[in-house]
Steps between C-alpha positions, in 0.01 A plus 500: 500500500420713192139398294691224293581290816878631440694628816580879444903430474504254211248774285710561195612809453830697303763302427887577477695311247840404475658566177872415560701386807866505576717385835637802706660298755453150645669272756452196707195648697333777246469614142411866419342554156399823305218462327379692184081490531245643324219658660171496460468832365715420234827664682825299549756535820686314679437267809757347747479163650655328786419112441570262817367185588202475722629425854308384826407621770428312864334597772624297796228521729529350875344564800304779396831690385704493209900403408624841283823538363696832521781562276711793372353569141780734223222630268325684793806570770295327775452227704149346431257263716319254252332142435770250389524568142709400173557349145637218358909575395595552114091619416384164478180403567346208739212373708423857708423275835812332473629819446329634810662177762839624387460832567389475822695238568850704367436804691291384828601135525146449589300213245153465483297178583202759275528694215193682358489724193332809548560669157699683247546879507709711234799669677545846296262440194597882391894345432533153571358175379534363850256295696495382911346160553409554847455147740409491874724240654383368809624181737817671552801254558809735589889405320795669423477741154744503242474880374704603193804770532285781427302414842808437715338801695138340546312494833183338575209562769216354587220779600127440621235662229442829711865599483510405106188719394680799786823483282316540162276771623771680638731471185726191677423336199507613178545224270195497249531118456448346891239808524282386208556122621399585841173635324479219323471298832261743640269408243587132510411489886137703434383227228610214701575374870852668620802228517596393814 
């Protein structure tokens, strides 16, 4: 904490304005903005903006392992190994641990007799307006999911914690999101009792 009894990251310092704004693109999911800003030297430019909804993130944890999802993702060319993840449809917004059952329970099938909020994180704060709500969902009852078209090609696994933290450290996983999360948890477990 700095001599004013202020954490270091909320000190004020320069501040980029927006002067003007105008829609480059939008659908269902996303809207991309350009933004004309004025900086604090007195320059102007231009800034671009993806805006999505916050989505959630779970963390299925049973049995000392984990439930991850692996799915073919376009923007990248490559299958990926993550935490159950999503928004809402048409950008709307809603209760994030509601948010968090359907999710897991759309691509796993699993639903959680637990659900316990372990924070927000920003996604891309260098392009996107994006947050995670991250939840570790525990008392695991298993179902049948109900994925949407775009993941008709889903799998699911259950691993133990050793083989998770092997497949991020040897670049198995490389989504940002269930890596943060799964720090996130790490932290969780050394200020309180680990869930059983």
């Amino acid at each position: 904490m700095s001599g004013d009894g202020r954490h270091p990251e909320s000190a004020p310092g320069p501040v980029i304005r927006g002067l003007s704004t105008r829609i480059v693109y939008e659908n269902r999911w996303m809207r991309v903005r350009e933004d004309e800003i004025l900086r604090p030297d007195g320059s102007t430019g231009a800034y671009g903006v993806v805006d999505k909804p916050d989505f959630a993130l779970v963390i299925p944890l049973d049995r000392d392992g984990v439930h991850l999802v692996e799915q073919y993702r376009y923007a990248v060319a490559a299958r990926s190994w993550e935490f159950p993840q999503g928004t809402f449809p048409d950008r709307r917004d809603g209760d994030p641990a509601e948010l968090a059952r359907l999710e897991l329970e759309e691509e796993t099938g699993l639903r959680a007799g637990r659900l316990r909020h372990l924070g927000h994180l920003y996604q891309g704060p260098g392009h996107s307006s994006q947050g995670m709500n991250v939840f570790l969902a525990t008392e695991l009852s298993p179902g049948t999911p109900r994925r949407e078209l775009e993941e008709q090609d889903m799998r699911q696994r259950w691993v133990t914690r050793a083989e998770l933290e092997t497949m991020i450290g040897r670049g198995g996983i490389r989504d940002s999101s269930t890596i943060a999360a799964y720090a996130l948890l790490l932290l969780h477990e050394r200020r309180s009792e680990p869930p059983r």
